[in-house]
C-alpha positions in Angstrom: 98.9 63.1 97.9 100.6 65.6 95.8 104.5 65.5 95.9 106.1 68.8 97.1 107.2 70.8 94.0 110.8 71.1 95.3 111.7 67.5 94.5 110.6 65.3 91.8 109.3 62.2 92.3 111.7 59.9 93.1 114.4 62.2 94.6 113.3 61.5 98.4 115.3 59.9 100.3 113.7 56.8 102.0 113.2 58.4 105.3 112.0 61.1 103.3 109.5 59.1 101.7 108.7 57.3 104.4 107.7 60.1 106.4 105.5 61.5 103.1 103.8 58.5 103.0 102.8 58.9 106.9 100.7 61.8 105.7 98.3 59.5 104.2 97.2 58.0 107.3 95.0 59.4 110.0 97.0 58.0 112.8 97.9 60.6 115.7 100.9 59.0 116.2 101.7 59.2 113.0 100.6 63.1 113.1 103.3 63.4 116.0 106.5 62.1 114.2 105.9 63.6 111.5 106.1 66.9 113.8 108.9 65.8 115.8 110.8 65.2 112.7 110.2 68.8 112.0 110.6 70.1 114.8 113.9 68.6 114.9 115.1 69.6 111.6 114.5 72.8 112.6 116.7 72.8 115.6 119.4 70.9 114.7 120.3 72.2 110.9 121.0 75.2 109.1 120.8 73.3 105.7 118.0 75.0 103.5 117.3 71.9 101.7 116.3 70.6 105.0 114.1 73.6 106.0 112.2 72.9 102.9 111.3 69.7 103.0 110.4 69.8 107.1 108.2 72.5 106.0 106.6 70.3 103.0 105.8 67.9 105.6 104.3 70.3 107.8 102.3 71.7 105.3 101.2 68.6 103.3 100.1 67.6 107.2 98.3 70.6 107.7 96.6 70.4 104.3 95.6 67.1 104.8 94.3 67.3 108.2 93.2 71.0 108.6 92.3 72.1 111.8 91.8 68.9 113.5 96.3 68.9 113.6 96.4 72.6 114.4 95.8 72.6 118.4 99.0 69.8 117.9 101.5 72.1 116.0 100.5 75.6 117.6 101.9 74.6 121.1 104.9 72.6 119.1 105.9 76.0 117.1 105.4 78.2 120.4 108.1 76.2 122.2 110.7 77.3 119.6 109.9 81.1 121.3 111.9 79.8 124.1 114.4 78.6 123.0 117.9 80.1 124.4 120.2 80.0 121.9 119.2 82.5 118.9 121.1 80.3 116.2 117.8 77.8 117.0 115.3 80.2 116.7 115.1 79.8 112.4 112.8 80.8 110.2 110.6 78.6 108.6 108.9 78.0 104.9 105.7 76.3 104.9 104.8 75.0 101.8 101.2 73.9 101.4 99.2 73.3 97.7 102.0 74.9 95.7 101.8 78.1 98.4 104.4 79.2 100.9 104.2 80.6 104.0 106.8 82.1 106.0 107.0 82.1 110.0 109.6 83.7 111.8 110.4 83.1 115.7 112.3 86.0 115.8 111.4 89.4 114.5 112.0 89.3 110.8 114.6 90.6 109.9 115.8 92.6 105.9 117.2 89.3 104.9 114.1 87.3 105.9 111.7 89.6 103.9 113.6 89.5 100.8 113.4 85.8 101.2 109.8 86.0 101.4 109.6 88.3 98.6 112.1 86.5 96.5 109.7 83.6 96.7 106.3 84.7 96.4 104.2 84.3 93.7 101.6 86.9 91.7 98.7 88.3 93.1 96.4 85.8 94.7 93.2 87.7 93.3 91.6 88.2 90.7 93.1 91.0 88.2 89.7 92.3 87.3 90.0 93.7 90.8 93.7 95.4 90.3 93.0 98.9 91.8 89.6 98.6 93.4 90.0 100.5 96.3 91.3 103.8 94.3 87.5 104.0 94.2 85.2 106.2 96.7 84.3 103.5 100.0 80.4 104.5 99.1 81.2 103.1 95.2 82.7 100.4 96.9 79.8 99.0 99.6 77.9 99.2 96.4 79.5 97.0 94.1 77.5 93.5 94.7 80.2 91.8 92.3 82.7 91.9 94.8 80.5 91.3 97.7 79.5 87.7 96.3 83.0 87.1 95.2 83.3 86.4 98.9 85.3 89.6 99.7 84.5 91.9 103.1 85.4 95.7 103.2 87.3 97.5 105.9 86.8 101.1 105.6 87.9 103.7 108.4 88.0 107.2 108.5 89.3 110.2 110.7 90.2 113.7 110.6 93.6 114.8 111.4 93.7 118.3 111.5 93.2 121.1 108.9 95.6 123.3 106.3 98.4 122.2 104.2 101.0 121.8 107.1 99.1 119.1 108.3 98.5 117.7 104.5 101.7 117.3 104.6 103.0 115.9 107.3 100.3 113.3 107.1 101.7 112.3 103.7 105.1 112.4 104.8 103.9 109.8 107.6 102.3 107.6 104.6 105.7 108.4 102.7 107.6 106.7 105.6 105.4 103.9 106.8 105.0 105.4 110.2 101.2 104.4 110.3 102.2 100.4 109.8 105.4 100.7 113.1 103.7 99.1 116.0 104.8 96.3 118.2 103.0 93.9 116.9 103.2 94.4 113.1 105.4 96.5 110.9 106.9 97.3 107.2 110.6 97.9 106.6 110.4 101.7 106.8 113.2 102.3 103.9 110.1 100.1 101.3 109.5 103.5 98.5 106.2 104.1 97.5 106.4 103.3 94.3 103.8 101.1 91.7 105.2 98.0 91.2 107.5 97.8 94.6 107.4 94.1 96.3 107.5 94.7 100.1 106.2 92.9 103.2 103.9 93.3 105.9 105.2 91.5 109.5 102.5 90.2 111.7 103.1 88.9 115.5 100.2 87.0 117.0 99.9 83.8 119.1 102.0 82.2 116.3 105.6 83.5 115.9 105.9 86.1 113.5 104.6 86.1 109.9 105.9 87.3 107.2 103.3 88.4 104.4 104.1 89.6 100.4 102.4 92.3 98.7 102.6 94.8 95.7 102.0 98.5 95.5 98.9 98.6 92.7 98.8 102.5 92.5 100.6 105.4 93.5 97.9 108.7 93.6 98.6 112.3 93.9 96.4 115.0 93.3 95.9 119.0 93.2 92.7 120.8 92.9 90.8 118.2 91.7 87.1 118.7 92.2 86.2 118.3 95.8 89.4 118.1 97.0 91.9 120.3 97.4 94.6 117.8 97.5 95.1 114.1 98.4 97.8 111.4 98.1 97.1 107.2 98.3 98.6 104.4 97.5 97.2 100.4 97.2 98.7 97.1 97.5 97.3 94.0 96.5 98.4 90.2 97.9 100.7 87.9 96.6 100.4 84.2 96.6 102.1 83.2 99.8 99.6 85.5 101.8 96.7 84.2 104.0 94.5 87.1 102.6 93.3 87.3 99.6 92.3 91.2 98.5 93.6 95.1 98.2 94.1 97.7 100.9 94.9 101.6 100.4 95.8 104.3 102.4 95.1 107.9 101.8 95.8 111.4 102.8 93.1 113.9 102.0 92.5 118.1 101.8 88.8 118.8 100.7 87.6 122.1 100.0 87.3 123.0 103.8 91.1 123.0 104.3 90.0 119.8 106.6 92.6 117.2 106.3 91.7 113.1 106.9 93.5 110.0 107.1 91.8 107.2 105.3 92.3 103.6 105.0 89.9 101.4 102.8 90.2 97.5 101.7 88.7 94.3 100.9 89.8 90.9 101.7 88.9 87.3 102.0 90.6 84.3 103.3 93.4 83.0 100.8 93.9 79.8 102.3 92.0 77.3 104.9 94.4 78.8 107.8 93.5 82.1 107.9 89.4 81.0 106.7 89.9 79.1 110.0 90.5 82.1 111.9 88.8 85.1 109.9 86.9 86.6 112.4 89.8 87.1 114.7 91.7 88.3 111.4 88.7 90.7 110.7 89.0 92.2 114.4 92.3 92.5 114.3 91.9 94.4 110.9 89.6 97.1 113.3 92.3 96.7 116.2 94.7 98.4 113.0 92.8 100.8 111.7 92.5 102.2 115.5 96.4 102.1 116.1 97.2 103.1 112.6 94.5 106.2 112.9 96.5 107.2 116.6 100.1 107.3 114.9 98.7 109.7 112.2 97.3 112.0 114.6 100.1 112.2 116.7 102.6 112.6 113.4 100.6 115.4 112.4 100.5 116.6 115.5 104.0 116.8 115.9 106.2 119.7 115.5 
């Protein structure tokens, strides 16, 4: 088993150790205190050093014994939801395979994504696909390269209106991340659009909430360029410590018809055996998205 990249070899303390070493055996007791140890570190500590190495363990578990553990620790992290006292209710590093993952039970807060931020890594994909989806969706269902590199395209597509006034107020929705506020995921709405900007995207599901890192690829705005009158996009690409691997944009349109549409396009494959575990539901809830996301453009734009 690979040692956690925090601590050297050696540093561990021996319960420390002891507990490492537990992760090399297949017993389900074993697979249980290793759980309740982090289960109590997380409620009874504040100390960061301890967060990191209950997480380790966690992580080196789940690494080890994939999805065979994961019916154990889903109903172990959900009972931190309900838990009274808010000073219990931490967030959480997961380190697994040199990557880290972090969970929230609360709704994450500034401080907790420029944790996550602070400690992702570079983009989890391959460069040669850096700014991809500026591309036409047509040039992109056609490109075989990046269908047998494993990734899977979300494309979607709507009309919001027509003329300039609705141009605009469709990239002023963009401009303040009101197609990404719903209930169950959200970016900090003060993130500029800007190439090179770290932010993160906040996802609630059956788990508590997770906090995702990404990078803004491009920044696009055009006038009168060919077929289209106007048009403004920007694309972000995963960092290591997401469970996707892969690019998304999202665009704001005039063609020559004065018809204005709202246009999200990406590509995207698992990044780690957590999310692989669970793709279809991701890929669903990639649809469920683009449906919510189209609804708070339309009523943006229509909005006076």
């Amino acid at each position: 088993m690979r040692i956690p990249p925090a601590r050297v070899k050696g540093a561990y303390s021996p319960l420390e150790s002891c507990l490492l070493s537990v992760l090399c055996s297949q017993s389900k007791a074993f697979e249980m205190v290793v759980l309740k140890f982090f289960l109590f570190s997380l409620g009874k500590s504040l100390n960061l050093d301890v967060f990191t190495v209950a997480g380790q363990l966690l992580g080196e578990l789940v690494r080890k014994l994939g999805d065979r553990v994961l019916p154990l620790i889903i109903p172990i992290l959900s009972q931190g939801l309900k838990v009274p006292d808010s000073s219990r209710r931490q967030k959480l590093f997961i380190f697994t395979t040199g990557d880290m993952f972090l969970f929230c039970w609360t709704r994450p807060s500034p401080q907790d994504q420029k944790a996550c931020i602070d400690k992702a890594g570079v983009f989890n994909y391959d460069c040669k696909y850096k700014g991809a989806t500026s591309k036409l969706a047509s040039s992109l269902k056609e490109d075989k390269e990046l269908s047998e590199a494993g990734f899977s395209l979300n494309h979607a597509r709507t009309l919001l209106g027509s003329g300039l006034e609705t141009y605009e107020k469709g990239k002023n929705a963009l401009e303040t991340w009101k197609h990404f506020q719903m209930n169950w995921t959200f970016v900090n709405v003060t993130t500029p659009i800007r190439r090179g900007v770290k932010f993160c995207v906040c996802v609630k599901e059956l788990l508590p909430w997770l906090v995702m890192p990404l990078q803004m690829v491009y920044v696009n705005e055009n006038k009168s360029a060919e077929k289209l009158k106007a048009s403004f996009s920007f694309g972000s690409g995963t960092l290591q410590g997401h469970l996707l691997a892969g690019e998304e944009r999202f665009s704001v349109e005039m063609d020559e018809n004065d018809q204005v549409w709202y246009e999200i396009l990406s590509f995207s494959k698992p990044a780690h055996y957590l999310s692989f575990i669970g793709y279809p539901y991701v890929q669903l809830r990639q649809k469920c998205f683009a449906k919510e996301s189209t609804k708070a453009m339309l009523k943006s734009c229509s909005a006076n």
